[in-house]
C-alpha positions in Angstrom: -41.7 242.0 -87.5 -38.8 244.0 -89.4 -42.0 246.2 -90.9 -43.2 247.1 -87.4 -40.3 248.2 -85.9 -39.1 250.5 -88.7 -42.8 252.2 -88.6 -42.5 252.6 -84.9 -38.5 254.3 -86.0 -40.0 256.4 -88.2 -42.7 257.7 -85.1 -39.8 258.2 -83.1 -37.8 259.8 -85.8 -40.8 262.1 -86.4 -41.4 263.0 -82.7 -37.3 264.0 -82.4 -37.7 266.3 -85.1 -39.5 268.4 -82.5 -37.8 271.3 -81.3 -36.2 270.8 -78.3 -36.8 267.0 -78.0 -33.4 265.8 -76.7 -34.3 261.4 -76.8 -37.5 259.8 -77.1 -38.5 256.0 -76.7 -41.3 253.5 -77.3 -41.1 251.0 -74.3 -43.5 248.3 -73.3 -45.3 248.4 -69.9 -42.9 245.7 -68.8 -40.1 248.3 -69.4 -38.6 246.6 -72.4 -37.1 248.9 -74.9 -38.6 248.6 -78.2 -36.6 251.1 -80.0 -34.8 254.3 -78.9 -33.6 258.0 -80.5 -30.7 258.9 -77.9 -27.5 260.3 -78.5 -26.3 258.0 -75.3 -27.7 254.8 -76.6 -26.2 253.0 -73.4 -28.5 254.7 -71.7 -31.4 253.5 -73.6 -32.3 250.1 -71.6 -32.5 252.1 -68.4 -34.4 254.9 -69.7 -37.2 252.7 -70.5 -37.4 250.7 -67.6 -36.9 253.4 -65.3 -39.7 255.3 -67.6 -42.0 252.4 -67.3 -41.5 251.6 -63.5 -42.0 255.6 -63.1 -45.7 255.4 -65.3 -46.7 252.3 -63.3 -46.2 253.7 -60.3 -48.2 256.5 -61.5 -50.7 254.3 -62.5 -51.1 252.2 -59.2 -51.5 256.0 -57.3 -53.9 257.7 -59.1 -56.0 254.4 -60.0 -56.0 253.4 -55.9 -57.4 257.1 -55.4 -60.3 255.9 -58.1 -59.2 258.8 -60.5 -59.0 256.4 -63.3 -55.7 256.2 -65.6 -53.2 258.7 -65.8 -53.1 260.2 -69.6 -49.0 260.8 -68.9 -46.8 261.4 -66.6 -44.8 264.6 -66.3 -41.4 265.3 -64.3 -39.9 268.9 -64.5 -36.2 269.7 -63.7 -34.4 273.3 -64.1 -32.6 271.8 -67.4 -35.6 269.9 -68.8 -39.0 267.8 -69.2 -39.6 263.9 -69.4 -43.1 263.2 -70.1 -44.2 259.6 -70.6 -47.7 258.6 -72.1 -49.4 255.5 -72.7 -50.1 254.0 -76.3 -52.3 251.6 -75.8 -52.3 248.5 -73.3 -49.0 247.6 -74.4 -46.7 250.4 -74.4 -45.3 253.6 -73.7 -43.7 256.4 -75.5 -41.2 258.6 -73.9 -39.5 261.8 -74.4 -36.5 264.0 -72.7 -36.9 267.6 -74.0 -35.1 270.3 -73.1 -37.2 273.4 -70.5 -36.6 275.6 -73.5 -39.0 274.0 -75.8 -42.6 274.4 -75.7 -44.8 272.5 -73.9 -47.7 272.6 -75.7 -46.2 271.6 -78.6 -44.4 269.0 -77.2 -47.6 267.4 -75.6 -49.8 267.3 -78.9 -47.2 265.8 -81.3 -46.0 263.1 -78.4 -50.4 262.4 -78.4 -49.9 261.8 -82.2 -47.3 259.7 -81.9 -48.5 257.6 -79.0 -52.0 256.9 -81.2 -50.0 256.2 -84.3 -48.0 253.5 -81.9 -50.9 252.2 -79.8 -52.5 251.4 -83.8 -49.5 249.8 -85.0 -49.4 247.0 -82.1 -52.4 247.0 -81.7 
């Protein structure tokens, strides 16, 4: 189990070396953290389940509408970004960037990361 969670560390570690990426999580559907790059880490636990609750609800909307699954779930504030996407059936992968940092960027390398982690526990 030690092996898993250092490759999903290294992911994260790889994502927050993005620029702008503020904190970045892997969380399960359930809202369980799994592991966390924060510099508040006593803020991690409600990150993710906050994150998680935030997707599902996502998920119940746009799946009642029958538009399928959502691929991620964006909120926008004046000082920043928090996007969460799916990796797989059992988790999540979160990330807190700051409105300075590019968007586009942000979104392919968070795609990467969320493959790599859907693979690992998968």
């Amino acid at each position: 189990m030690m092996e898993t969670i250092e490759l999903i560390e290294n992911i994260l570690a790889d994502l927050n070396k993005v620029r702008g990426v503020e904190a970045c999580a892997a969380v399960s559907r359930e809202g369980l953290l799994i592991s966390a790059i924060m510099q508040n880490k006593r803020f991690a636990e409600s990150f993710a389940a906050m994150s998680a609750t935030m997707f599902g609800a996502a998920e119940t909307v746009i799946t009642e509408l029958n538009k399928g699954l959502p691929d991620r779930v964006i909120v926008d504030s004046r000082h920043g970004r928090i996007i969460a996407v799916g990796a797989g059936p059992k988790a999540l992968i979160v990330v807190l960037f700051n409105s300075g940092a590019g968007l586009g960027l942000v979104l392919i390398e968070l795609e990467k990361s969320a493959e790599k982690l859907k693979e690992l526990l998968s």
